[in-house]
NUPAMAR-782388 format. One record per residue (C-alpha): z, y, x. Coordinates in nm, 4 decimals. Each point is the difference from the previous one (the first is absolute). Example, Ala and Ser with C-alpha at 12.3 -4.5 7.8 and 13.67 -1.06 7.14 Angstrom:
BEGIN
R_Z_Y_X
R_0.7800_-0.4500_1.2300
R_-0.0660_0.3440_0.1370
! end
This chain:
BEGIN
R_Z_Y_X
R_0.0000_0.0000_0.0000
R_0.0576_0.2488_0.2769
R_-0.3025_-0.0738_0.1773
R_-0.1716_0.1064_-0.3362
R_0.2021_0.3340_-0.0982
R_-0.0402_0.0478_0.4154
R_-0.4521_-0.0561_-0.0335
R_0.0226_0.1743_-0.3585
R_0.1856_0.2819_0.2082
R_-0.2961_0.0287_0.2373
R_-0.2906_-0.0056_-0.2440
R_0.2047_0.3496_-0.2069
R_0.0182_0.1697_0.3313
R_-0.3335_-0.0726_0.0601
R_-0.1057_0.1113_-0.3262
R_0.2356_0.3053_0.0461
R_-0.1584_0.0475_0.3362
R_-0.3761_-0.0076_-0.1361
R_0.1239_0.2194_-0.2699
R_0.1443_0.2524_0.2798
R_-0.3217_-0.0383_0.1998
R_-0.2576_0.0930_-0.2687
R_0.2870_0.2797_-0.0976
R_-0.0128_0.1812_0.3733
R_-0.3895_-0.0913_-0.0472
R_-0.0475_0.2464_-0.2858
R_0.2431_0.2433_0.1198
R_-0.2247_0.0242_0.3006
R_-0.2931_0.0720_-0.1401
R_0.1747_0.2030_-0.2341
R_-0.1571_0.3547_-0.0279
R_0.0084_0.2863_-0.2775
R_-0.2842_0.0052_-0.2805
R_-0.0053_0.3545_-0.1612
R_-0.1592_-0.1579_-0.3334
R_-0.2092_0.3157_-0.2606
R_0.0781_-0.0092_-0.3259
R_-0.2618_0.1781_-0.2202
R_0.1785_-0.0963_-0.3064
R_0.3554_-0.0495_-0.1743
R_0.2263_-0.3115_0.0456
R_-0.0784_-0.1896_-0.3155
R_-0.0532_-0.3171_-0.1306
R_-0.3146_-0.0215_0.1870
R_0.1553_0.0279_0.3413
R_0.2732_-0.2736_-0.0776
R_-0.1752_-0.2406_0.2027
R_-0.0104_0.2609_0.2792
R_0.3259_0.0728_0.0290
R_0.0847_-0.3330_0.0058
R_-0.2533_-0.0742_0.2758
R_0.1766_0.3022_0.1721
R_0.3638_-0.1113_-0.0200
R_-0.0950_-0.3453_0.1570
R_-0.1572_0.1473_0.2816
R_0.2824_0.2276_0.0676
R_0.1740_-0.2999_0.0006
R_-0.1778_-0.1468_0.2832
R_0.0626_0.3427_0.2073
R_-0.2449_0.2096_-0.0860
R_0.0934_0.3771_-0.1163
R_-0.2368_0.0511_-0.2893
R_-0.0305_0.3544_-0.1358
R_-0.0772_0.0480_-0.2890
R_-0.1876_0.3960_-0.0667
R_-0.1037_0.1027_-0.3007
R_-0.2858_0.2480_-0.0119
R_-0.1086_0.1659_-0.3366
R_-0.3379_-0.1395_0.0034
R_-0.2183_-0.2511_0.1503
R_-0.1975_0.2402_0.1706
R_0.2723_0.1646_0.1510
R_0.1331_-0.3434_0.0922
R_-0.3692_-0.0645_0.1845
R_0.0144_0.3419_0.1649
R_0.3632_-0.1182_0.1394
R_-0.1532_-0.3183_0.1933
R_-0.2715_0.1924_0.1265
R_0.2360_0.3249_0.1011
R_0.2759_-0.2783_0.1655
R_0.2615_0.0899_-0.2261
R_0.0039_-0.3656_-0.1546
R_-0.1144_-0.3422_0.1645
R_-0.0766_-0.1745_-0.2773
R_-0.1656_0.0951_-0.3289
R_-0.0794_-0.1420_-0.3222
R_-0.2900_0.0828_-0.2210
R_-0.3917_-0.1126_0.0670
R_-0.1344_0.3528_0.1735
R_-0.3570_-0.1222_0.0620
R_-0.1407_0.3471_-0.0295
R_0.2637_0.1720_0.2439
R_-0.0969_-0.2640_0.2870
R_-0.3676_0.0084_-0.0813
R_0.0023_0.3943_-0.0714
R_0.2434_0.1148_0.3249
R_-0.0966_-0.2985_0.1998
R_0.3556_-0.0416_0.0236
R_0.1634_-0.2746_0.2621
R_0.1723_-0.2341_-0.2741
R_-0.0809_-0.3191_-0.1793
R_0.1303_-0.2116_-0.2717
R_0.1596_-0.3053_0.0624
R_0.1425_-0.1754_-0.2778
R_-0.0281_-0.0104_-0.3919
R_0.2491_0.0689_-0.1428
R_-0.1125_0.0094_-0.4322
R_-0.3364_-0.0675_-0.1631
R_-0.1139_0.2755_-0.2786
R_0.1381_-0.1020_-0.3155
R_-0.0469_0.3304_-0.2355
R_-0.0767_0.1109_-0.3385
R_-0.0981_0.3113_-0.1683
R_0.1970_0.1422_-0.2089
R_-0.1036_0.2429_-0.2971
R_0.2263_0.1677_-0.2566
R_-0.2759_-0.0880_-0.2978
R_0.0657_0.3334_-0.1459
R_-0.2220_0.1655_0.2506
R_-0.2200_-0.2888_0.1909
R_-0.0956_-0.3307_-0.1756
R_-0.2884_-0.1053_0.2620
R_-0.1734_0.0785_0.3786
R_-0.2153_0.2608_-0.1988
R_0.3020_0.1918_-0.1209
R_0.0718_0.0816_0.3317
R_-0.2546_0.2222_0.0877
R_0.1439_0.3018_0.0887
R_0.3381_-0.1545_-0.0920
R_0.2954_0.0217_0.1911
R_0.0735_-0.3555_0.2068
R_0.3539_-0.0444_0.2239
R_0.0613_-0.2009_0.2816
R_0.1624_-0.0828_0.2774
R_-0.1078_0.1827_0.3134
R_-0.3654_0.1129_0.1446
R_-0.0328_-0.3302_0.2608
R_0.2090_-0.2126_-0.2372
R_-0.1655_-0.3051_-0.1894
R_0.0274_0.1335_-0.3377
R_-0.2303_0.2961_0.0745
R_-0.2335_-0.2251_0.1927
R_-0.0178_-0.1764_-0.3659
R_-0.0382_0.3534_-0.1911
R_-0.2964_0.0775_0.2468
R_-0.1467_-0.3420_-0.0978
R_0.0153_0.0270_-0.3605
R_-0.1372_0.3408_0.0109
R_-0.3360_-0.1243_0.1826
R_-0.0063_-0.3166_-0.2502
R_0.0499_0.1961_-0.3149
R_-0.1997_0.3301_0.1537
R_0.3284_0.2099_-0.0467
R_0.1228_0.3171_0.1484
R_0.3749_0.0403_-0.0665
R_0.1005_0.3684_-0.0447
R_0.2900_-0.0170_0.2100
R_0.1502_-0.3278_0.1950
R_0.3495_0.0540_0.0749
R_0.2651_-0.1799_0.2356
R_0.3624_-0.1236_-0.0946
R_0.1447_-0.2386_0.2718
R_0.1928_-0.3086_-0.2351
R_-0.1511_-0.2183_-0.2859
R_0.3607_0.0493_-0.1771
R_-0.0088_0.4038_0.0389
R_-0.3698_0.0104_-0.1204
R_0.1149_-0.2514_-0.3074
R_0.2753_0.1970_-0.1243
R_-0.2241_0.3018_0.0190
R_-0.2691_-0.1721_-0.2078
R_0.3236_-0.0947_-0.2391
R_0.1704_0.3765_-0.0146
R_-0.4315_0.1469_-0.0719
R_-0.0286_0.1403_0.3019
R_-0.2782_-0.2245_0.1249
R_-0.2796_-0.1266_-0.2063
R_-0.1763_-0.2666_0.2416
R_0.0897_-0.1418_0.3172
R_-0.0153_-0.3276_0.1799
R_0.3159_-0.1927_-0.0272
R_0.1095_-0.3591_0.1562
R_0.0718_-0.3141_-0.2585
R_0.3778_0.0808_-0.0407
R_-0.0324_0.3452_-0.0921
R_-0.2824_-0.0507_-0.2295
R_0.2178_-0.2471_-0.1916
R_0.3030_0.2226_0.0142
R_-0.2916_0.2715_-0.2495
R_-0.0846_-0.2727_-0.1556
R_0.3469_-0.0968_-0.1298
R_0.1348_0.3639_-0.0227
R_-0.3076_0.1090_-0.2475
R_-0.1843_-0.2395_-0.1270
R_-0.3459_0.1628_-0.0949
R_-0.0081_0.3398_0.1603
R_-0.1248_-0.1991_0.3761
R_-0.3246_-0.1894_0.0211
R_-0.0875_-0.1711_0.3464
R_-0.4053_0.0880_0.1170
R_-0.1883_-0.2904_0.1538
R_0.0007_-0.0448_0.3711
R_-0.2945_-0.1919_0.1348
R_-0.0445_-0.0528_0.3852
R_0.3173_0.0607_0.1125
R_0.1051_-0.2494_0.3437
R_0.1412_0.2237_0.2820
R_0.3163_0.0776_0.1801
R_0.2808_0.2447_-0.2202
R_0.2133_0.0147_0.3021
R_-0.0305_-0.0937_0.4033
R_0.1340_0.0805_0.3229
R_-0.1209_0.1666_0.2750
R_0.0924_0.1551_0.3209
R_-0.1513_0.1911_0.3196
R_-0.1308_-0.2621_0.1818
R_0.2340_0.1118_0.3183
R_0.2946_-0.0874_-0.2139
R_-0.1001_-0.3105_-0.0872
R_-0.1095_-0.0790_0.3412
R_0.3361_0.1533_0.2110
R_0.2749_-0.2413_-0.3701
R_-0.2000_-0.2826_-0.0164
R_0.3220_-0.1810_0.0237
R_0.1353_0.2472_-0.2571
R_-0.2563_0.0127_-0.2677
R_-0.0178_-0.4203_0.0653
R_0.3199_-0.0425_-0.1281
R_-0.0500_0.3316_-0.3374
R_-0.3363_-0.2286_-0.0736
R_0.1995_-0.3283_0.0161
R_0.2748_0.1035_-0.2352
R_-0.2945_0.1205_-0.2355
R_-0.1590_-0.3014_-0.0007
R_0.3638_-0.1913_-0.0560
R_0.0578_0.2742_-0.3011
R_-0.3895_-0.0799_-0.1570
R_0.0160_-0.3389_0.0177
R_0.3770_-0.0164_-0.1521
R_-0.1017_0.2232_-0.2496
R_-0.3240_-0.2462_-0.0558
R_0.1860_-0.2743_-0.0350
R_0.3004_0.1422_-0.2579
R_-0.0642_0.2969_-0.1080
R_0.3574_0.0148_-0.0602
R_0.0882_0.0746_0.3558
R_-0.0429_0.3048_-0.0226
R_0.2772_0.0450_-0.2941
R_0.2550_-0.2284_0.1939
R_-0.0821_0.2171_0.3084
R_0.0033_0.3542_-0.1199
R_0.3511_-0.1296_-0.1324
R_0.1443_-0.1361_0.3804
R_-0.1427_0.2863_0.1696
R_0.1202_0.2677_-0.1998
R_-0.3488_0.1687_-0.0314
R_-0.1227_0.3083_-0.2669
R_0.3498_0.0105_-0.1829
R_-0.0875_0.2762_-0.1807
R_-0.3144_-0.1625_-0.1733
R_0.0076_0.1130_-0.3860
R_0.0941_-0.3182_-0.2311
R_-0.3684_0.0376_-0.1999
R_-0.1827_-0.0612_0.3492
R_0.2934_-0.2581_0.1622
R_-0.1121_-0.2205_-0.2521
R_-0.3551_-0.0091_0.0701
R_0.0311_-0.0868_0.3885
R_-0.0251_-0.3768_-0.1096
R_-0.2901_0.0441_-0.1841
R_-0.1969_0.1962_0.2106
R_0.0419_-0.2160_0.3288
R_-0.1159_-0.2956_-0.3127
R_-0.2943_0.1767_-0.1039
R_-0.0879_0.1149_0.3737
R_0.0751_-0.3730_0.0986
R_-0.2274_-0.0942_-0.2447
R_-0.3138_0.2118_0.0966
R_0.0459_-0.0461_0.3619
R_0.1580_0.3460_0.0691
R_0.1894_-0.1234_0.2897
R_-0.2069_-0.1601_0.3102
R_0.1463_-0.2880_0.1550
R_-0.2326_0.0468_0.2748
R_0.0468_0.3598_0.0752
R_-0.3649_0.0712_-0.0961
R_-0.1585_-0.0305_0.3111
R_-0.4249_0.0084_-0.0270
R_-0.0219_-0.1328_-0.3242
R_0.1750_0.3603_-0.1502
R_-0.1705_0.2047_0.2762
R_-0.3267_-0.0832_-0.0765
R_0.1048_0.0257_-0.3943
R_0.1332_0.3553_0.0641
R_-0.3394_0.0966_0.1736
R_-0.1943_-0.0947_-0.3054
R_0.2743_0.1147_-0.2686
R_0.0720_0.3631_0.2202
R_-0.3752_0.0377_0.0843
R_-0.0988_-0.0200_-0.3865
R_0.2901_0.2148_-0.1057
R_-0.0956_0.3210_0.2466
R_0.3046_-0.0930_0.2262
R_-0.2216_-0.0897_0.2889
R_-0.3377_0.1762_0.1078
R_-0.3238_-0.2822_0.0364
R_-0.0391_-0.3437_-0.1309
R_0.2448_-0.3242_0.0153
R_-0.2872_-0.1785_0.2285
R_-0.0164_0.2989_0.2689
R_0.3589_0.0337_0.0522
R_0.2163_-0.2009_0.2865
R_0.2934_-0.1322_-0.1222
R_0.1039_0.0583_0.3518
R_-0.0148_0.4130_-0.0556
R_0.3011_-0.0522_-0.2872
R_0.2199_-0.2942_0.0988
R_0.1300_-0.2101_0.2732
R_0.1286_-0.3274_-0.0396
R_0.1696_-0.0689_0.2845
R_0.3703_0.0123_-0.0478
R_-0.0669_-0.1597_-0.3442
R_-0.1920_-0.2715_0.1799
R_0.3437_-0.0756_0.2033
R_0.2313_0.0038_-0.2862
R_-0.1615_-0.2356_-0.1831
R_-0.0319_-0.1990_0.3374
R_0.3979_-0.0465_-0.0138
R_0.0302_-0.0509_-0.3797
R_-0.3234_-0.1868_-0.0674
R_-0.2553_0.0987_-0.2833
! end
């Protein structure tokens, strides 16, 4: 018996001393990550901030910075103030030729436009009618630009509100008449008043909503740093993949957006289901396969300058550090 306790003895301080080993491993390659916001801590960036506490975890001191807007939030990478952004800004790289790249997929687009039916019932109503969204790089006005050229549109005016939940309540209090919303907060209209939203029809919609990117210095000088941010995402994705649930049971261990009003707390579950569902989340971090989506989808939409088949995928992302990630976790 005591030569057992005496080998089991050996094999927990060996697991103890693994444990320590890949401990002093991450705290090595520990760095800081100055991560830009363009947008409001919601229930869309639950799965982020999850992804963010686990890589703290591991050593890394993530900073969170929110911006106002996307744009400002691209101008921030560019400028240095941030190292890592958020946001698909295919015109500001192909427009200032500036030194970053995308590098891992973070959401798919999974939209729909909203109209209060007392003003807009179809496409055609919104000629020279007033359309909200996001942010002027942002997905949501990549799809406004698209449905203008299908439906030969000219909006009179396209605004920008940062937050699917800020521009919902505004279409709920009348001081919005049409935007583009995700699932959950069209369903939250839906429910408060029943008749007075319609949802348009969206046709030839597959693209990114939401990626990173960095300068390409940065990315080169952490590579051990943004190895172990992507890893943790892909951990969070596939979690979230496999039980949607996690991110509930998560939120609740890590203390995370206590201050969430009840009406939208009770639609996290459902909107990591219905984004589950469609294929929101990436398991895969995107790689080529939502590059070369983008480049069509962005190209279409007015985003990016030239044809899909005469732009390098190369000029937009690198795949390199997402290339080793999945090299340690498998695909």
């Amino acid at each position: 018996m005591r030569h057992m306790w005496s080998h089991l003895s050996r094999l927990a301080a060996t697991a103890v001393l693994v444990t320590g080993i890949a401990a002093v491993n991450d705290a090595q390659a520990a760095g800081k990550i100055r991560l830009g916001l363009g947008d409001i801590e919601s229930v869309e960036t639950l799965n982020l901030l999850i992804a963010i506490e686990h890589t703290k975890a591991r050593g890394v001191d993530v900073q969170l910075i929110s911006f106002k807007s996307e744009d400002i939030a691209n101008q921030a990478i560019v400028n240095d103030q941030a190292d890592i952004g958020i946001g698909t800004p295919y015109a500001v790289i192909q427009k200032v030729k500036a030194p970053i790249r995308l590098f891992f997929q973070l959401s798919t687009l999974q939209f729909y436009p909203v109209v209060n039916t007392e003003f807009y019932k179809a496409w055609k109503d919104l000629d020279g009618g007033d359309l909200v969204v996001h942010s002027r790089t942002s997905g949501t006005q990549a799809i406004a630009n698209l449905m203008a050229q299908k439906h030969g549109i000219k909006y009179g005016s396209l605004s920008y509100v940062p937050g699917s939940e800020v521009r919902a309540l505004a279409m709920l209090q009348g001081n919005i008449k049409a935007t583009i919303i995700d699932a959950v907060n069209t369903n939250f209209l839906m429910d408060k008043a029943p008749g007075k939203f319609a949802v348009l029809p969206l046709e030839g919609v597959k693209a990114s909503d939401e990626a990173m990117f960095a300068r390409v210095d940065y990315l080169e000088k952490n590579a051990e740093t943004v190895g172990i941010f992507i890893e943790e995402l892909l951990k969070t994705w596939r979690a979230i993949n496999k039980d949607p649930n996690y991110v509930v049971t998560e939120r609740q261990k890590l203390g995370l957006l206590k201050d969430l009003p009840k009406d939208l707390e009770k639609e996290v579950l459902p909107y990591y289901q219905i984004g589950v569902k469609g294929g929101m989340f990436p398991t895969d971090g995107g790689g080529m396969v939502a590059a070369k989506s983008d480049l069509d989808f962005y190209s279409v939409a007015g985003q990016i300058q030239g044809s899909a088949a005469d732009l390098k995928v190369d000029d937009f992302w690198t795949f390199k550090p997402l290339e080793a990630a999945l090299k340690k976790l498998g695909n």
